[in-house]
C-alpha positions in Angstrom: 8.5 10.9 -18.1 5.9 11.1 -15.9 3.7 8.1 -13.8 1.0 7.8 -11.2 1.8 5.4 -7.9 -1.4 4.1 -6.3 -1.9 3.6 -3.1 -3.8 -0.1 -2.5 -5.9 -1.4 1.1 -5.8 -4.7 2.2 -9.2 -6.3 2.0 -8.9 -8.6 4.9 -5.6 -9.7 6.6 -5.3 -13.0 8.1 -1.9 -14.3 9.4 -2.0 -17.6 9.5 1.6 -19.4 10.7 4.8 -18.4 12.1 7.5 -18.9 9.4 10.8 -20.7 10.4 12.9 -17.8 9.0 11.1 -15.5 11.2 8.8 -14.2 9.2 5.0 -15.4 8.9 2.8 -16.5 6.0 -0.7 -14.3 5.3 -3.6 -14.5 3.6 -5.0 -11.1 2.1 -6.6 -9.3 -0.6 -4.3 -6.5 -2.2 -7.2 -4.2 -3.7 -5.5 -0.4 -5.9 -7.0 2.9 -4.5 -7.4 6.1 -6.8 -5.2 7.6 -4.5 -1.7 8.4 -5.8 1.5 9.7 -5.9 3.4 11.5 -8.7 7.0 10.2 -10.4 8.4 12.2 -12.7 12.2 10.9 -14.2 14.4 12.8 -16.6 17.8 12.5 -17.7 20.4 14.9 -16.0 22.0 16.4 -19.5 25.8 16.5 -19.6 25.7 14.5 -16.1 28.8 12.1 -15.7 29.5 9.5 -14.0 31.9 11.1 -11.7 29.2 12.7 -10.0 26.6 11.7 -8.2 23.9 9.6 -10.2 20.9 10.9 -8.9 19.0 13.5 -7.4 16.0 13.4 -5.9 12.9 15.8 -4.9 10.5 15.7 -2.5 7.2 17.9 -2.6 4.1 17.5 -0.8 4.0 14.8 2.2 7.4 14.8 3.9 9.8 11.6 3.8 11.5 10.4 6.9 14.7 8.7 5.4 17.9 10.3 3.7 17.7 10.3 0.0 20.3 7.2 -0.4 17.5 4.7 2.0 14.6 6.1 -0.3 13.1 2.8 -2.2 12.7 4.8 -5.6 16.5 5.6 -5.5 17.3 1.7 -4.8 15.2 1.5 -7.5 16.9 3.6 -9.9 20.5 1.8 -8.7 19.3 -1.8 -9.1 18.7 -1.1 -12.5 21.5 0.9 -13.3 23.9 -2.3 -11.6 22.6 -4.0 -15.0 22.5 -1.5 -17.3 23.8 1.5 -18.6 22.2 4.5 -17.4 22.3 8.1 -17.5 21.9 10.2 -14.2 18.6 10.9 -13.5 16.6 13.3 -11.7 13.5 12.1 -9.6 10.5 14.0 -8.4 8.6 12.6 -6.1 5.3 14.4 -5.4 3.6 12.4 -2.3 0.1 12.3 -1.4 -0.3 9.1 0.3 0.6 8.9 3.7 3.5 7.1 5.0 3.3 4.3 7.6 -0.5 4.0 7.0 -0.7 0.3 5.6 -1.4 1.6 1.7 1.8 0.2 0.3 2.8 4.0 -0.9 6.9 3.7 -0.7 6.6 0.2 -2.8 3.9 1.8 -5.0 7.1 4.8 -5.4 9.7 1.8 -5.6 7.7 0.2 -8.6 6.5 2.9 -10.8 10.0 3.7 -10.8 11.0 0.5 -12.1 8.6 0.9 -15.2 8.9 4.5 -15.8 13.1 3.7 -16.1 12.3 0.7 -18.1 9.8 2.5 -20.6 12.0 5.8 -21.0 15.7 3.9 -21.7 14.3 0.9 -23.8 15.4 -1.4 -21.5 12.7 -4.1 -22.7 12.2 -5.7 -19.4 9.2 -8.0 -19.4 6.6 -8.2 -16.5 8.1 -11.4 -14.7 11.2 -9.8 -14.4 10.6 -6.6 -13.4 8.6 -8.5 -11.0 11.3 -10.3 -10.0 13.4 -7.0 -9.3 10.4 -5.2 -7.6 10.5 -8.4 -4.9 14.2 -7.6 -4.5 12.6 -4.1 -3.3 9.5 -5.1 -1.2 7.2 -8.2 -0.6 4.5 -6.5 -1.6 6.3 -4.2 -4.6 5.2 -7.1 -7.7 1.6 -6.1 -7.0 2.1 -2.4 -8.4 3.9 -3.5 -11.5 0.1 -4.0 -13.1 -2.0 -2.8 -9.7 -4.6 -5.6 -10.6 -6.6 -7.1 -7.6 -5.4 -10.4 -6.2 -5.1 -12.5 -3.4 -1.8 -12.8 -1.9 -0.4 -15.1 0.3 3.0 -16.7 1.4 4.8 -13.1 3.2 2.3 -11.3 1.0 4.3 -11.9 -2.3 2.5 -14.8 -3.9 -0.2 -13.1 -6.0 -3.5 -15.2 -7.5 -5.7 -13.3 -9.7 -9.2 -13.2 -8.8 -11.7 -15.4 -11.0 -13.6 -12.5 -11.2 -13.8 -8.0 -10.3 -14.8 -7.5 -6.9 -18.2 -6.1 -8.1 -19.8 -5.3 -4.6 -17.0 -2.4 -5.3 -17.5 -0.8 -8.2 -19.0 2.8 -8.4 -19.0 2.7 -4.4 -17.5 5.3 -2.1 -14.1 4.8 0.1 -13.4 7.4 2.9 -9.3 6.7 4.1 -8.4 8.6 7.5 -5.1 8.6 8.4 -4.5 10.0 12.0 -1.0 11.2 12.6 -0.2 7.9 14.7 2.8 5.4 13.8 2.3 1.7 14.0 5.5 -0.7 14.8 4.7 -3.6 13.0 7.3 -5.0 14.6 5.6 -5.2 17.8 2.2 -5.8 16.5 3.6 -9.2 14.6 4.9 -10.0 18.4 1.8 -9.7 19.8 -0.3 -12.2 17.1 -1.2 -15.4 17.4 -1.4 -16.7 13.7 -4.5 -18.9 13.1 -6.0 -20.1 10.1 -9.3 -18.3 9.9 -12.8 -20.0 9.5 -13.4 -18.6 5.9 -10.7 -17.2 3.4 -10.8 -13.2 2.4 -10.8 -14.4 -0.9 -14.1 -15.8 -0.8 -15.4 -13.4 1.5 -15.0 -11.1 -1.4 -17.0 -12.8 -3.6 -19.9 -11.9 -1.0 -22.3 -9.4 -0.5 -20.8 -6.4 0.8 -22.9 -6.3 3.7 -21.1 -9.5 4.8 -18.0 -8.4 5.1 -18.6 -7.0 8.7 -19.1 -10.2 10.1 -16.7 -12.5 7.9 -13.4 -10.4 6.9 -10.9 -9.5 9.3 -7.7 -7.9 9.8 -6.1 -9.7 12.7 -3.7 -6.6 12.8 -6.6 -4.6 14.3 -7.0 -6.3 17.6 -3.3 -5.8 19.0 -3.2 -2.4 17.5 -6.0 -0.9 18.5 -5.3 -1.9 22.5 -2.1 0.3 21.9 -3.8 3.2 20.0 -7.4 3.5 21.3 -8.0 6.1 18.8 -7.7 3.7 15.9 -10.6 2.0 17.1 -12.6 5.3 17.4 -12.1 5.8 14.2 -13.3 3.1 12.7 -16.7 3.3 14.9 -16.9 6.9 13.6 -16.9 4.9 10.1 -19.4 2.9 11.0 -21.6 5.4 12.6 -21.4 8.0 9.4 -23.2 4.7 7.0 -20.1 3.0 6.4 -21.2 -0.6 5.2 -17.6 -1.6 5.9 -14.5 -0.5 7.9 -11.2 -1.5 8.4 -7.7 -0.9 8.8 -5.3 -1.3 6.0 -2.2 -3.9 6.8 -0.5 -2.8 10.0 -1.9 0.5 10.1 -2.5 2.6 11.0 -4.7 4.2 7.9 -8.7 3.4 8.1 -10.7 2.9 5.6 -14.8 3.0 5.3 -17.1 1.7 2.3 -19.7 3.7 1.7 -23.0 3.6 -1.1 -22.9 7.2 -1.4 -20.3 9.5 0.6 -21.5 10.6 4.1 -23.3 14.6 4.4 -21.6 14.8 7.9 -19.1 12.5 9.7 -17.2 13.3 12.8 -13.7 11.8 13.1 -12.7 11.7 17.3 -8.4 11.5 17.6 -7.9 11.9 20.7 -3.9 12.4 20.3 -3.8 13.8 16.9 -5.2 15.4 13.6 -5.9 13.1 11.0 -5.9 13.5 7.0 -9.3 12.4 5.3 -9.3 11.2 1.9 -12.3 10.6 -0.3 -12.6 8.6 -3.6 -15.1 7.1 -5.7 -13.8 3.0 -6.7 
């Protein structure tokens, strides 16, 4: 069985308080890209339980973990600690780029929880395999119906939107990801949380032309003074008729908003190539 994994951007980021248990609480807009990844499952015939219950392939982008840390084999083994299943074999085919901010290892993590659930008869409703995707991810629930919403708490408290994010609809979205890894580690350390002046969620009820001024990633500002060529890229955005640019969670992908996709744009990385992705919403 085959299923598509999409890739989602944050539409503002706003971390508003320092958790006691370390983490923090955010405010964001989880919005689903057309840009995806491929999982195909199928049942290892004659396979036994004395061997090993999986295996695994990876074509297209590369993965930097051993097979047994990958989140769609956790996957595959949470469910199988609750119910009987065969071994499997996984192919994953990756297009979107790891450690860019577009959620594409929980995207993996969750599309392997339906496509298991679907193909065995396991009948596992949506809160529940919600509540198994949260044992995978915070932001892993979202992908179980890839809807938009605003999320808050650590990003796993999801509030459908009273209504589509029109301003979006038939427009253009350019992603570059330059071959630059974010800790997110060390950008959290460098925030000061603050409550912003207007919510992302109702700045997405606004014109699109808005947004500029009103929605912001506080991400972007600690980031960028570590990699300058972040920064450059989303100018380059600006400068090719993007009506909106920003960077997606803790980077370190870009992405532009644009009416119609740009004739020309130049993208300046100083330090690296980067891979361009374009997509109509």
């Amino acid at each position: 069985m085959k299923k598509l994994a999409c890739a989602k951007i944050n539409l503002g980021l706003n971390i508003v308080a320092r958790r006691p248990d370390g983490y923090h609480d955010l405010e964001t807009v989880f919005y689903p890209i057309p840009l995806f990844d491929e999982l195909e499952v199928e049942e290892i015939v004659g396979g036994s339980s004395r061997e090993k219950s999986y295996e695994l392939i990876i074509e297209g982008d590369e993965v930097d973990c051993p097979d047994d840390d990958n989140l769609v084999v956790k996957a595959y083994r949470m469910l199988a600690a609750d119910f009987t299943l065969p071994p499997v074999r996984i192919r994953l085919r990756k297009q979107i780029p790891s450690q860019a901010g577009l959620g594409g290892g929980s995207s993996d993590a969750t599309t392997t929880l339906l496509i298991i659930n679907e193909m065995f008869g396991l009948k596992i409703n949506k809160n529940l395999l919600q509540s198994y995707a949260s044992r995978l991810g915070a932001d892993c629930p979202f992908f179980v119906e890839a809807e938009p919403v605003f999320a808050t708490g650590i990003g796993n408290i999801f509030t459908p939107l009273p209504s589509p994010i029109a301003e979006l609809k038939g427009k253009t979205i350019i992603v570059v990801k330059p071959d630059i890894a974010v800790s997110t580690r060390e950008a959290y350390e460098m925030l000061r949380p603050r409550k912003p002046e207007i919510c992302c969620r109702e700045v997405v009820g606004m014109r699109l032309e808005e947004w500029k001024e009103r929605l912001r990633n506080d991400f972007e500002e600690p980031v960028f003074s570590k990699h300058i060529e972040l920064r450059s890229i989303k100018e380059a955005l600006y400068n090719a008729g993007a009506l909106y640019a920003q960077m997606s969670g803790s980077g370190s992908a870009i992405f532009g908003i644009f009416d119609e996709e740009p004739k020309e744009m130049i993208i300046l990385s100083a330090s690296s190539e980067c891979k361009t992705f374009t997509m109509r919403l």
